[in-house]
C-alpha positions in Angstrom: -289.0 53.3 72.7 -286.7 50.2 73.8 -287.5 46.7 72.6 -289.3 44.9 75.4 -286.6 42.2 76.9 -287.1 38.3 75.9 -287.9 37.1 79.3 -288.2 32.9 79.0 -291.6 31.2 80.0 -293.0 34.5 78.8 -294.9 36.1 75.8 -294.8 39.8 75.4 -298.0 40.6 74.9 -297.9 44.8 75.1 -296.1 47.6 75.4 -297.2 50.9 77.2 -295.3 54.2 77.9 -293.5 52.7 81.2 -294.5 49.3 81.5 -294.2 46.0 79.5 -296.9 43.4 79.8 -296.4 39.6 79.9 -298.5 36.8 79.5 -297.0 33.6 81.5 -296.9 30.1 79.5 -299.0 27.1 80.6 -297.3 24.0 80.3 -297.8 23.8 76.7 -296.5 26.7 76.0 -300.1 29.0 75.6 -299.9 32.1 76.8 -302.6 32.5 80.1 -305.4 34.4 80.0 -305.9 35.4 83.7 -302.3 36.1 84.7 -300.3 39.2 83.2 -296.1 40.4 84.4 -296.2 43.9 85.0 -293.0 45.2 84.3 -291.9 48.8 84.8 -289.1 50.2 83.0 -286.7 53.0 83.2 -289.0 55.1 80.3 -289.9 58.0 81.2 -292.8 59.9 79.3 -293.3 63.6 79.4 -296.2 65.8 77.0 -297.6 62.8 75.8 -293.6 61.9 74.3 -292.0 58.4 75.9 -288.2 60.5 75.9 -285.7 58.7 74.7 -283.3 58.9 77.6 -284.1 56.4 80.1 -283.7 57.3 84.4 -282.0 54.5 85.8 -283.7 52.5 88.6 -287.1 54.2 88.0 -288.8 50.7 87.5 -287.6 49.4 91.1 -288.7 53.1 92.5 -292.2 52.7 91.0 -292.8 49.4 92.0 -291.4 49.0 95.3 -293.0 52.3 96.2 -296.4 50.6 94.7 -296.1 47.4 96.5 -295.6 49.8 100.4 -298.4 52.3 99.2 -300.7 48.6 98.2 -300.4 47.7 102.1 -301.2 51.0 103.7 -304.7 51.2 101.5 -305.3 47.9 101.5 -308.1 48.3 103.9 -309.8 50.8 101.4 -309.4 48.1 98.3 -307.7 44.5 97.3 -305.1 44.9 94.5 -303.9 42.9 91.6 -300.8 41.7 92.9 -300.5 37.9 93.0 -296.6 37.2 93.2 -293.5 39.2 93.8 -291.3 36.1 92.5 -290.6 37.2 89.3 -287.8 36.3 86.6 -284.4 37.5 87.5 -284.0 39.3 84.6 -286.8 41.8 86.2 -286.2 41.5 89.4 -287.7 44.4 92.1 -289.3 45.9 89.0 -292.2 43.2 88.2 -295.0 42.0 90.0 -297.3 38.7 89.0 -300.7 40.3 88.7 -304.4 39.1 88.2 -305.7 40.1 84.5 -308.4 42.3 84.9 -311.3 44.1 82.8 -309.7 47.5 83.1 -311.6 50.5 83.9 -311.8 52.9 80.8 -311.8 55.9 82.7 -308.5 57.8 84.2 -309.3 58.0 88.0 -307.5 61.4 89.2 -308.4 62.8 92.7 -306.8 66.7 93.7 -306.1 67.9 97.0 -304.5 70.6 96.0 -305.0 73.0 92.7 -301.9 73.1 89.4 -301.0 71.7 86.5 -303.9 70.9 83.8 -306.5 71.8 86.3 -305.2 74.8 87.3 -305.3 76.0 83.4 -309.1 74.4 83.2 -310.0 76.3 86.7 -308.2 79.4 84.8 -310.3 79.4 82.0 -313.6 78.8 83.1 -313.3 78.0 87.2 -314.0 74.4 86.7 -311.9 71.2 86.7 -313.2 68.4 84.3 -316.6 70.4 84.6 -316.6 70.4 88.3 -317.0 74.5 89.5 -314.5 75.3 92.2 -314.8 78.2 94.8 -313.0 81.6 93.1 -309.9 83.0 94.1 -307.9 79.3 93.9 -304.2 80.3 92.8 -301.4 77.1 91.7 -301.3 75.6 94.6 -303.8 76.0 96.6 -306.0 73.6 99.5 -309.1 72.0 98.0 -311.3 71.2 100.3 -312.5 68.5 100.5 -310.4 66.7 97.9 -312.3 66.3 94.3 -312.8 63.9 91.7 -311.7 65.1 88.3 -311.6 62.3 85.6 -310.1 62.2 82.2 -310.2 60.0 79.2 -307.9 57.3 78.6 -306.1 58.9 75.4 -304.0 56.0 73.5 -300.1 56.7 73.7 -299.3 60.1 71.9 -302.2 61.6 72.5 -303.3 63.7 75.7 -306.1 62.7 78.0 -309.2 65.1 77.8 -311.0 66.4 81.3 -314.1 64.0 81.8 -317.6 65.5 83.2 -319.2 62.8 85.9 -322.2 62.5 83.9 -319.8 61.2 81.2 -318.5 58.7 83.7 -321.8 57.7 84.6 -322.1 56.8 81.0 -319.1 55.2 80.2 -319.3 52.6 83.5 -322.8 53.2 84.9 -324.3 55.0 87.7 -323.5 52.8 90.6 -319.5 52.2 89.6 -319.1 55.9 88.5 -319.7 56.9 92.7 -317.9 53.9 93.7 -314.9 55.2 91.6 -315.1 58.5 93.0 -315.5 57.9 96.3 -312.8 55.2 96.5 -310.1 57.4 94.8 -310.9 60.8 96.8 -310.4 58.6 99.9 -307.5 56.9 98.4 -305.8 60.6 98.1 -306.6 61.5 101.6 -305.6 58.6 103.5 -302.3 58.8 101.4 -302.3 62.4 102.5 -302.8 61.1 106.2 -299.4 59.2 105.7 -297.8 61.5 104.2 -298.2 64.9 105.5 -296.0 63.8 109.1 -293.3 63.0 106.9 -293.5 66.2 105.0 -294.7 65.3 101.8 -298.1 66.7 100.8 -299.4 64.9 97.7 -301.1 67.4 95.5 -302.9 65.1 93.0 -303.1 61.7 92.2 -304.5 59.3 89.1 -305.7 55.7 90.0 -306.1 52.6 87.5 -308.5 50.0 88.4 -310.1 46.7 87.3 -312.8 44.4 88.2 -312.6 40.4 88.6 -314.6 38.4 86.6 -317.1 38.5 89.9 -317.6 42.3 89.3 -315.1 43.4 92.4 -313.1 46.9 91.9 -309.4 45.9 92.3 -306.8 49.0 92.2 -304.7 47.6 89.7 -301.0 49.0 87.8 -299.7 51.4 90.4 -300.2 53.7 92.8 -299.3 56.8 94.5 -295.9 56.8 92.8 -294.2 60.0 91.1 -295.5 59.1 87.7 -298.9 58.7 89.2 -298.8 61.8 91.4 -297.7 65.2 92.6 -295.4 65.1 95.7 -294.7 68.2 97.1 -292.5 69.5 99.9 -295.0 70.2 102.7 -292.2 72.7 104.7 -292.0 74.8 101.0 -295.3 74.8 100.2 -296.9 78.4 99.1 -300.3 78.8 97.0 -299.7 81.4 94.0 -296.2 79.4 92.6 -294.8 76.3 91.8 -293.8 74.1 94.6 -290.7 72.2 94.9 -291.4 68.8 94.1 -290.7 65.0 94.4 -291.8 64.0 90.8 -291.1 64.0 87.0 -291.9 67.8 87.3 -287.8 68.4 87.3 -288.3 66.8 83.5 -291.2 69.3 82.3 -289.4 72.0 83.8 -286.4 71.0 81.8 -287.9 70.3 78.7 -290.1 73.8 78.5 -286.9 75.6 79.3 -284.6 77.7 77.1 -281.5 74.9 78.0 -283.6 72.1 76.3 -283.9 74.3 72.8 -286.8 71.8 72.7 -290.4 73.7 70.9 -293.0 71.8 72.3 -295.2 73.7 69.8 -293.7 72.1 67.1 -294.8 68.0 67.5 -291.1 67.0 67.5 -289.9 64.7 69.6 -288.5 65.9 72.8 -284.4 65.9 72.7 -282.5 63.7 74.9 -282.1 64.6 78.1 -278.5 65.9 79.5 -276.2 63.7 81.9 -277.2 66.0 85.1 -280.9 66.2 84.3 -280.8 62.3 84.3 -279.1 62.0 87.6 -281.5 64.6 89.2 -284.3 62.8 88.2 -283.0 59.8 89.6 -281.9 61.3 92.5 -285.9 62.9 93.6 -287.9 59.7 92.5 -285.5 57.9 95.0 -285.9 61.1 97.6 -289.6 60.0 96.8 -289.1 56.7 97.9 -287.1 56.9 101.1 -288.7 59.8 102.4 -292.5 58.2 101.8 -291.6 54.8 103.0 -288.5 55.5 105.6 -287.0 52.6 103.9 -283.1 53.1 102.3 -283.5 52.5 98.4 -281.3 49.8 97.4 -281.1 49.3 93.5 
């Protein structure tokens, strides 16, 4: 992983798989305590691995796509955001955010059936312990959409499915359905955007945090291609893999005989070629224009 950059006024304070965190400094040069930069990089992570190669512009894709998808759902939750006026050094790949208690649970909401849940479903019909009608193949319609939480694994290791009762433990009773609830509808009304401009959104994960007055805030990002499945609504096909607007291109790479990479092994992934870098680039800013009907400029 790349050295997070020395940004002045700043403390690094953390490092995740995408995004560097940095506390602002008061006048005397303290680090705050209820003020974090959120910066997104150009890492990409794929099977639990940060890779080594970077995609260029992936921080300005995730975030600018964050900040539009922010205003469409801001009806259905506040956000952390304070302050787009961020250092130049970062500029349209930081936002000024509120510093939250975070929410230890991963928030995922699926429309549509694949990737870990379809192998769960496979096994035993159930998706983090939640039975789903039989006959579901990769791809197909849930309906409605479900909750299916995870654990929050620390980096470099995988998030485990999460039965609701052990949600109900971790944050209580009352927060558990307001997390449910809130990130199901989150995925549909993003669906509701989406689907006219031919993107269906299979699955999504949400962070969130509260303010020190107990209010859920959606906090990190948001319905962006790290965070979600996009999918081609006019090649969509239950029983095979869809075409796709997300970091699936890598995965597919990377489990493919051209990579020479063994993911059974535990080695690091290898570096990704020129053309699979450029691809990449090329479908999280496909992502963005085609989400947003704004032109991408880097």
């Amino acid at each position: 992983m790349t050295s997070p950059i020395a940004l002045p006024g700043f403390a690094h304070v953390y490092s995740g798989k995408v995004r560097d965190l940095y506390a602002p400094l008061d006048e005397v040069g303290r680090p705050r305590e209820d003020q974090v930069l959120l910066v997104a990089s150009d890492r990409i992570s794929a099977f639990d691995f940060v890779l080594r190669t970077p995609i260029p512009d992936k921080g300005k894709v995730l975030t600018q796509l964050s900040l539009w998808w922010f205003e469409q759902i801001e009806s259905l939750v506040p956000n952390q955001v304070i302050s787009t006026d961020v250092p130049a050094e970062v500029a349209g790949r930081a936002v000024l955010v509120e510093r939250l208690d975070m929410v230890p649970v991963e928030c995922v909401a699926r429309a549509y059936l694949t990737g870990g849940g379809l192998a769960e479903y496979e096994a035993d019909g159930t998706v983090s312990g939640l039975e789903l009608p039989t006959g579901l193949v990769d791809g197909s319609r849930i309906e409605p959409p479900v909750f299916t939480p995870s654990t929050k694994a620390p980096m470099g290791e995988h998030d485990q499915p999460m039965p609701y009762a052990d949600v109900e433990a971790a944050v209580g009773s009352e927060r558990a359905a307001q997390l449910r609830d809130l990130t199901v509808r989150i995925l549909e009304r993003a669906n509701e955007i989406a689907a006219p401009k031919g993107v269906l959104i299979a699955d999504t994960k949400v962070e969130y945090g509260v303010r020190p007055d107990g209010q859920l805030v959606i906090a990190d990002e948001v319905l962006t291609p790290d965070s979600s499945r996009f999918w081609s609504a006019a090649d969509w096909q239950p029983g095979r893999r869809q075409a796709s607007y997300d970091k699936q291109f890598v995965r597919d790479w990377l489990t493919s005989p051209a990579s020479g990479w063994d993911r059974a092994s535990g080695d690091e992934p290898p570096a990704l070629p020129d053309d699979v870098v450029e691809r990449t680039r090329a479908k999280y800013v496909e992502a963005y224009e085609t989400i947003t009907g704004r032109t991408f400029e880097a």
